[in-house]
C-alpha positions in Angstrom: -2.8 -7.7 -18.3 -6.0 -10.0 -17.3 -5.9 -9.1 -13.5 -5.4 -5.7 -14.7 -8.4 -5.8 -17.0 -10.5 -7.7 -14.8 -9.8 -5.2 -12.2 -11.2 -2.1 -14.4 -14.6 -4.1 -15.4 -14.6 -4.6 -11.6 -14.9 -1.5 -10.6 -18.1 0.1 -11.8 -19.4 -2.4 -8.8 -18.1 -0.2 -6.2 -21.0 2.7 -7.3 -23.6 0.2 -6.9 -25.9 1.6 -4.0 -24.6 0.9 -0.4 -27.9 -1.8 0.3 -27.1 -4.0 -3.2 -23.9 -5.0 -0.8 -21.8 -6.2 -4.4 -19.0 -8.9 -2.4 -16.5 -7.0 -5.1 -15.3 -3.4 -3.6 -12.0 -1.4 -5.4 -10.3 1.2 -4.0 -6.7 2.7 -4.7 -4.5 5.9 -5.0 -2.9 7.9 -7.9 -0.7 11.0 -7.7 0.8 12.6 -11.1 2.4 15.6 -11.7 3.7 18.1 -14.6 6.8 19.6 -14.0 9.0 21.3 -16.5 12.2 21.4 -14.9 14.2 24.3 -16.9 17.2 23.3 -14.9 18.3 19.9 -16.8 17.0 18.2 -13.8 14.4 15.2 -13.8 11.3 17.4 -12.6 12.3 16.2 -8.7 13.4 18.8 -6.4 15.9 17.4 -5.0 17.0 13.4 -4.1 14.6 11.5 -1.8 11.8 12.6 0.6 14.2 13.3 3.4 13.3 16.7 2.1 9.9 16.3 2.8 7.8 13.5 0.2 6.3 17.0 -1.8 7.7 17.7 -4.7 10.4 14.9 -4.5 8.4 12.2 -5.9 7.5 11.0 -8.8 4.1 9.6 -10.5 2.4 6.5 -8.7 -0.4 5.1 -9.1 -2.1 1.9 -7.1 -5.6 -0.2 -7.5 -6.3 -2.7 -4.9 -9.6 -5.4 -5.5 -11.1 -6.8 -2.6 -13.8 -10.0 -3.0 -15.8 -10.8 -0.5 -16.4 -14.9 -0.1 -18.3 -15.1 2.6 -19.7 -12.1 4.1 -19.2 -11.2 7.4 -22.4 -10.0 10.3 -21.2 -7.3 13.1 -21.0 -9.5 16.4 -21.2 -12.8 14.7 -19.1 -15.7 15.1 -19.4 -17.5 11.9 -16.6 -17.7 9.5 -16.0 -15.0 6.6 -13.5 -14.7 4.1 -12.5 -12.7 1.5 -9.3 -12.3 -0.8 -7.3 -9.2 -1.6 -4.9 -8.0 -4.4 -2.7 -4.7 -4.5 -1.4 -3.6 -8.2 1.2 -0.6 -8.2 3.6 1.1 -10.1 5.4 4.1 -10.8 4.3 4.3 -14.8 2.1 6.9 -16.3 1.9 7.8 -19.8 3.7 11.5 -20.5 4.5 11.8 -16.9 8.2 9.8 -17.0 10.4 7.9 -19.3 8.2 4.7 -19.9 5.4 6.6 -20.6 2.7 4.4 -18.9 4.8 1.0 -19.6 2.7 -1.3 -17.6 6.0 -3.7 -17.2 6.4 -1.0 -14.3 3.6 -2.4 -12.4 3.7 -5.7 -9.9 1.2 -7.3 -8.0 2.6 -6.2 -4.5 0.0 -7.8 -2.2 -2.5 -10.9 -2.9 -3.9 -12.8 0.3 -6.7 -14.3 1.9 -8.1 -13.6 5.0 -10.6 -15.6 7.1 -12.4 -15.0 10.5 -13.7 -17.2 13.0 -12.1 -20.2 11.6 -10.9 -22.7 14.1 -10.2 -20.3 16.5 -13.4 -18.0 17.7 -12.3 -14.2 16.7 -9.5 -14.5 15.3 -8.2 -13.5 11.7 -6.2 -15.0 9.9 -3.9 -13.9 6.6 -2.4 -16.0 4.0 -0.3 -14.5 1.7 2.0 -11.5 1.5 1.9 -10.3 5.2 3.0 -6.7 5.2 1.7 -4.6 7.9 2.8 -1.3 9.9 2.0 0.5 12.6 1.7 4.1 10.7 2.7 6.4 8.6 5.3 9.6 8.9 2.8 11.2 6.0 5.1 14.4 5.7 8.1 12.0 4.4 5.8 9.1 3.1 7.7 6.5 5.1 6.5 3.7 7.3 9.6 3.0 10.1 7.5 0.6 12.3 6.7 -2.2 9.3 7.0 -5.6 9.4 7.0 -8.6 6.7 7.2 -6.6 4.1 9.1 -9.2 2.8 7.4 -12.6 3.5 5.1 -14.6 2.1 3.4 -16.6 4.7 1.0 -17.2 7.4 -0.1 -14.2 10.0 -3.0 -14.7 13.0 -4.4 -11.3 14.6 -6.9 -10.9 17.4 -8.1 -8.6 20.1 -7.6 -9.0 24.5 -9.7 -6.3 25.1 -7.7 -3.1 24.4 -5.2 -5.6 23.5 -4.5 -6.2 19.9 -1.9 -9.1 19.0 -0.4 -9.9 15.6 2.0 -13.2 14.9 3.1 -14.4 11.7 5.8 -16.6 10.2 6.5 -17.3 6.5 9.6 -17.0 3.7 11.2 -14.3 2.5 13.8 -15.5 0.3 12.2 -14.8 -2.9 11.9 -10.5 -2.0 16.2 -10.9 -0.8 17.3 -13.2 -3.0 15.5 -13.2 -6.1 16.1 -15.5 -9.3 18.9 -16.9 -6.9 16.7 -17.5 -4.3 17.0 -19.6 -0.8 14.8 -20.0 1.9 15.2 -17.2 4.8 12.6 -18.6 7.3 10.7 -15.3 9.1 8.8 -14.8 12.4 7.5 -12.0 14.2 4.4 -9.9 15.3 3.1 -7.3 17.6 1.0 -6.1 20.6 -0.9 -2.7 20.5 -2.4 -1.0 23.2 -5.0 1.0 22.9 -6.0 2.9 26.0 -8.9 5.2 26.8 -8.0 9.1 25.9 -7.0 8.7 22.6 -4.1 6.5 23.5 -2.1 4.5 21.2 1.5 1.8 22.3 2.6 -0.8 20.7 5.7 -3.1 20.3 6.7 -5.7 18.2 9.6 -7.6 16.1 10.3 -10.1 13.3 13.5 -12.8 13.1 15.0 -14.1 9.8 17.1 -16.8 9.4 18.2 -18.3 6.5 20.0 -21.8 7.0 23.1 -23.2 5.5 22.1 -26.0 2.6 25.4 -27.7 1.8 25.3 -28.1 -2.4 22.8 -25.3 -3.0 25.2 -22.3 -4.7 22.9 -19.5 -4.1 22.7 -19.9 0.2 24.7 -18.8 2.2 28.7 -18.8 2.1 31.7 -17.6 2.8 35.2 -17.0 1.0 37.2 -18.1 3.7 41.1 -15.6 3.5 39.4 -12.5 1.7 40.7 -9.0 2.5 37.6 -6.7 3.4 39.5 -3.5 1.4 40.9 -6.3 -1.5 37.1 -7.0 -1.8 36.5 -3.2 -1.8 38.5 -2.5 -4.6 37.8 -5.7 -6.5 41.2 -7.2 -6.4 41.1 -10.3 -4.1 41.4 -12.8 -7.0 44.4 -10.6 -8.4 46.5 -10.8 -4.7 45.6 -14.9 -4.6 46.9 -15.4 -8.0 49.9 -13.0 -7.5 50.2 -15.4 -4.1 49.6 -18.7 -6.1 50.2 -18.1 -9.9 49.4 -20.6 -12.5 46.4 -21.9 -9.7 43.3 -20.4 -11.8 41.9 -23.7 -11.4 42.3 -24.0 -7.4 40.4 -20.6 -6.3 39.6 -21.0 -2.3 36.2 -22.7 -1.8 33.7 -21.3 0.3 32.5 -22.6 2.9 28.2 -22.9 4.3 27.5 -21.0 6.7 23.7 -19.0 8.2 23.0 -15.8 8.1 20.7 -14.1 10.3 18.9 -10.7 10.3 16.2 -8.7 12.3 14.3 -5.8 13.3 12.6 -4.4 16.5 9.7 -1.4 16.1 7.8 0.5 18.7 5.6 3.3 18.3 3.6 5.6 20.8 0.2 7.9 19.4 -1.7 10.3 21.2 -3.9 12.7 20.4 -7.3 14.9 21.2 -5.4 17.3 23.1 -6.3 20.8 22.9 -5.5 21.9 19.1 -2.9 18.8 19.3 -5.0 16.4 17.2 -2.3 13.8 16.6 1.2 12.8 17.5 2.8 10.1 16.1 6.4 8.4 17.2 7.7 5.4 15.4 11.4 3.7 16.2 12.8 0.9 14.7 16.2 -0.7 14.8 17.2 -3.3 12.1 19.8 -5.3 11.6 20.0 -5.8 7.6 20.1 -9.4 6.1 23.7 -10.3 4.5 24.2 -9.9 1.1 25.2 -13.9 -0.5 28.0 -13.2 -3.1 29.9 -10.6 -6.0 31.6 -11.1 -8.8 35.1 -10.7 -9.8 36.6 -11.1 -13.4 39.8 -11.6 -13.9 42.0 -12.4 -17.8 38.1 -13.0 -19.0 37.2 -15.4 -16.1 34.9 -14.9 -13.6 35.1 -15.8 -10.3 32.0 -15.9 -7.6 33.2 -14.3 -3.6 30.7 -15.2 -1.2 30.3 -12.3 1.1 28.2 -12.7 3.9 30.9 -11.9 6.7 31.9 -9.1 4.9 28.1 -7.4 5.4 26.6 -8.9 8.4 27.4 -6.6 10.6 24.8 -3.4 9.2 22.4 -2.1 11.7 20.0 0.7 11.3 18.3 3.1 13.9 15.4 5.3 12.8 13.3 7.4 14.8 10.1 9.6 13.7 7.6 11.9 15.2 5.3 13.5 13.1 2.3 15.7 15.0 -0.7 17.6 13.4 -2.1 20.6 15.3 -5.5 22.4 14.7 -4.0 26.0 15.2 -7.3 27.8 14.0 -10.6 25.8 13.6 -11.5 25.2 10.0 -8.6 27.9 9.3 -5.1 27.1 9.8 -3.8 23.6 10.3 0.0 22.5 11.3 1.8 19.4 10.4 5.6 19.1 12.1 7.3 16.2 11.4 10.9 14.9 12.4 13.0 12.0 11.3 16.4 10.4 12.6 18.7 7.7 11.1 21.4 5.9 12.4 23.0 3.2 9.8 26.2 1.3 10.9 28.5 -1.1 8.8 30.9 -2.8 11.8 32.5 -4.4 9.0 33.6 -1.3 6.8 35.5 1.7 8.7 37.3 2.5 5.6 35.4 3.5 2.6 32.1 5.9 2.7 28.2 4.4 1.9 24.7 4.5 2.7 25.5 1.8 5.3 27.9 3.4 7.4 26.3 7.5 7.7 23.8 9.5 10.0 20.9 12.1 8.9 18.8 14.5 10.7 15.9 16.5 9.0 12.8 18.2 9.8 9.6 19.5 8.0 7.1 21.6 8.6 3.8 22.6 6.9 0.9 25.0 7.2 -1.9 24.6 5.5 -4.7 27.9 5.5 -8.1 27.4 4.1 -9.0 30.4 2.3 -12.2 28.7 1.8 -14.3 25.6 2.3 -12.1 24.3 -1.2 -9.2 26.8 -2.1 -6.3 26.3 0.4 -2.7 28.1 0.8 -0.1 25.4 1.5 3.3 26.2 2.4 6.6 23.7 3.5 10.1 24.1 4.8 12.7 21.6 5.5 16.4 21.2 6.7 18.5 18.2 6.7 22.0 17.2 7.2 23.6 13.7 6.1 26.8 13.3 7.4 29.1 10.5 6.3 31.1 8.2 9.0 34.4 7.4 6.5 35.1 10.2 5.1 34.3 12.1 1.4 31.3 11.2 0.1 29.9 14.5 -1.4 30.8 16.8 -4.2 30.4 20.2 -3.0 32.2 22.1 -6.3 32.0 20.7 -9.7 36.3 21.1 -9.9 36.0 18.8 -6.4 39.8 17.4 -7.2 40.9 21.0 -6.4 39.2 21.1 -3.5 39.9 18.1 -1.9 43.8 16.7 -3.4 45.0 19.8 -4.3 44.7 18.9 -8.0 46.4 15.2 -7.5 44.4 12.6 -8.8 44.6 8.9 -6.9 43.3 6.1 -8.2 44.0 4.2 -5.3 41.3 6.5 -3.2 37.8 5.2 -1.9 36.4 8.5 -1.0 34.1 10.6 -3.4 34.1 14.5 -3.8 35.4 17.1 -1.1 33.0 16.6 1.6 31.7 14.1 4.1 28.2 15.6 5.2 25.3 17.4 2.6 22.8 20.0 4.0 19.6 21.0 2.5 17.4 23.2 2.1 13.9 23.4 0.9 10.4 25.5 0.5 7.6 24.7 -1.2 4.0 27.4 -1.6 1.0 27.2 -3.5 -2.4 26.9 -3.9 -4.2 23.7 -3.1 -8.2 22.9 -4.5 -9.8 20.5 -2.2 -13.1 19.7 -3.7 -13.6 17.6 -0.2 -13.0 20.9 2.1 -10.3 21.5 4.6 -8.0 18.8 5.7 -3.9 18.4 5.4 -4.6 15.0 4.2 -8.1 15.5 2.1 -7.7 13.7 -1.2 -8.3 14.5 -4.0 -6.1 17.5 -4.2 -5.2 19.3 -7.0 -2.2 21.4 -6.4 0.0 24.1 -7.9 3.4 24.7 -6.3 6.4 26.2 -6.5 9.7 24.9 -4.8 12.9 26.1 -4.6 15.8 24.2 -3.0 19.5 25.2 -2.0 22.1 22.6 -0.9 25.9 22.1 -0.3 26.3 19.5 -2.9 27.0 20.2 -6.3 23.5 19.6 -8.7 21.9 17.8 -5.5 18.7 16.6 -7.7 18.5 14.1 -10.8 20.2 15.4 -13.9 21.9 14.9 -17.1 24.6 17.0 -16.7 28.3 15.6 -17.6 30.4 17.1 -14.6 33.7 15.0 -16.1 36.6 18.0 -16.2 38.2 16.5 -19.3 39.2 19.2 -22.0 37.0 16.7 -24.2 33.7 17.4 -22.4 31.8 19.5 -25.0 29.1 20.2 -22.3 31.0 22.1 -20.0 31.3 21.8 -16.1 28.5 23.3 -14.6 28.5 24.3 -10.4 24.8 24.6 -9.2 23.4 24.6 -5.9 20.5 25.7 -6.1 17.1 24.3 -8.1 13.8 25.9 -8.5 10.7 23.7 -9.5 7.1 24.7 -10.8 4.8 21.4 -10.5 0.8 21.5 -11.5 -0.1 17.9 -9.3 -3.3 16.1 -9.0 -3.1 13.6 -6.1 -6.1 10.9 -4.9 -7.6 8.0 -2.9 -10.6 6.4 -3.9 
């Protein structure tokens, strides 16, 4: 509460007149919306921005303080400083359930940078180290990012058109949490930026988090587990129907490392023709190991340590996103296109978020009626198909569908179907007090959207789909949703 005060006394200093040059500067974003949802949904359209980031996300709302140490002179070599913090959330009073509950907020970034210290034009960063090399803005996703989760020590400087980033730090408090152990990070970057409007750039980070023999939360392994036993939570049941009376004597685990890691690349271009921007972004991760579960067994519970069991997930995503000036201070274009690839080599048996494949696309057109009253309208298809099997409900009486009517209990597949296809469309009227622009803020927007998609109630809901005679709700099948959303959306 006093950062968050101190920030708001703060910022009347940012009005101040350019030549008073006030070392304390705020800035942030907000974006909240009304949306009635007559359909039992949650006011969302549908269930992530893989449909396109309108209309399927909810309030947010960011402040970030910047204080200047020691200024900085264009061309100068002497030292600067300054120190950074970055408060968001997802809270705002009457828009969702916590109605403003400022528990929602974190401090997501706080570091210090310095220039010219040590080493002649170089910057360094001390602190949270998140960076990225763009945006997909269309899906509100950043593919080529790295140390989103460290906390450490990053050095960036210029080669001419050269631009290198390298940083190293800790990022066992953001994976592990309150049971946390060290995972020791490295990475950075080069970015090339070439005459014509020319943008390529490369980069990487390594984590490794070491074994620490004693210490329960790093990393282990329950040596003689079943993979589906661990599935279906039942590998302390099969060693005690192996050695009864041996409650006492579970297996130990044994230490062991675990290691994770991601490569990005991305390619820009632009000032072509009407082509303004393009925008390609690829990364390929392989996702840090999760450390243990629980089982409970006859009121006992007993800890499996599971990092060979989920160290074998990799994740491919590619993303283009272009903008196009169709008609000069008329008609703009946006065209955006996103591909993932996620791969669990440890699981070939039961479907999940780690083992599928997606394609989508969105498009949107934005006409300016006039310098401030704009037309917008969006469309988007995507397809997510699951690798093992069911993991969709397509028809609210799915058991019919799929097992002719025969429950099993010893199944690990959901629903009736293993891929979900969507459909979306979004028009309205857009008032930019700024003029034309895709991406002008502020915006205050009025939109309807309408979705249609395989799945059974394919949006956030509080409907009770159980087919029990005892459900006094009723089964309802819907597939498709309609939204009306009054937004207001800005950076300052």
């Amino acid at each position: 509460m006093g950062l968050i005060a101190a920030m708001l006394l703060l910022a009347p200093a940012t009005l101040q007149a350019e030549a008073s040059r006030s070392p304390v500067s705020v800035g942030g974003y907000f974006r909240v919306m009304a949306r009635p949802d007559l359909q039992g949904g949650n006011g969302r359209l549908g269930h992530w921005n893989l449909y396109g980031r309108l209309l399927n996300e909810g309030p947010w709302a960011a402040l970030e303080l910047r204080l200047r140490l020691l200024e900085s002179s264009p061309g100068s070599r002497d030292p600067w400083t300054s120190v950074h913090f970055k408060l968001e959330g997802g809270a705002i009073a009457n828009a969702e359930p916590s109605s403003g509950w400022l528990g929602a907020f974190r401090l997501a970034q706080a570091y210090v940078q310095a220039g010219n210290v040590g080493l002649p034009g170089v910057t360094w960063k001390l602190g949270t180290l998140d960076t990225w090399l763009g945006d997909l803005g269309l899906y509100d996703m950043r593919p080529a990012q790295l140390f989103y989760e460290t906390l450490g020590l990053s050095g960036s400087g210029s080669l001419g058109p050269l631009e290198i980033l390298v940083g190293a730090g800790d990022s066992g408090f953001y994976i592990r949490g309150l049971e946390y152990s060290p995972i020791l990070t490295g990475g950075g970057y080069l970015r090339l930026r070439a005459p014509r409007h020319l943008e390529v750039a490369v980069g990487g980070q390594v984590m490794f988090e070491p074994p620490v023999q004693g210490s329960r939360f790093a990393p282990y392994e329950t040596p003689g587990m079943n993979y589906e036993d661990w599935l279906r939570g039942e590998v302390v049941e099969r060693f005690l129907d192996d050695n009864p009376g041996q409650e006492d004597f579970f297996t130990a685990p044994e230490a062991v490392s675990s290691v994770s890691g991601k490569a990005i690349g991305s390619l820009g271009f632009g000032d072509l023709g009407p082509l303004r921007w393009n925008s390609l972004f690829v990364s390929y991760t392989r996702r840090h190991p999760e450390n243990s579960t629980t089982e409970t067994v006859d009121g006992r519970d007993y800890e499996l340590y599971v990092t060979k069991f989920t160290d074998e997930r990799y994740e491919l995503v590619l993303g283009n996103e272009l903008q196009l000036q169709l008609v000069p201070d008329r008609l703009d274009l946006a065209w955006s296109v996103l591909f993932g690839d996620h791969r669990d080599g440890d699981n070939d048996i039961q479907p999940s978020d780690f083992d599928r494949w997606y394609l989508s696309t969105v498009l949107r057109v934005q006409a300016y009626l006039s310098r401030t009253v704009h037309l917008l309208v969006e469309s988007s298809v995507a397809r997510e198909v699951s690798r093992n099997g069911n993991q969709f409900r397509n028809h609210g009486d799915s058991i019919f569908q799929s097992a002719a009517g025969q429950a099993d209990s010893r199944g690990l597949e959901f629903g009736d179907a293993d891929e979900r296809r969507t459909w979306q469309g979004k028009a309205g009227v857009v008032l930019n007090p700024l003029g034309p622009g895709l991406y002008v803020r502020p915006s205050l927007r009025l939109l309807y959207g309408v979705q249609y998609s395989t799945q059974n109630h394919a949006f956030g809901n509080s409907f009770v789909e159980s087919l029990s005679q005892f459900n006094l709700f009723g089964s309802w099948e819907t597939h498709w949703h309609h939204v009306i959303a009054l937004e207001a959306e800005a950076w300052f």
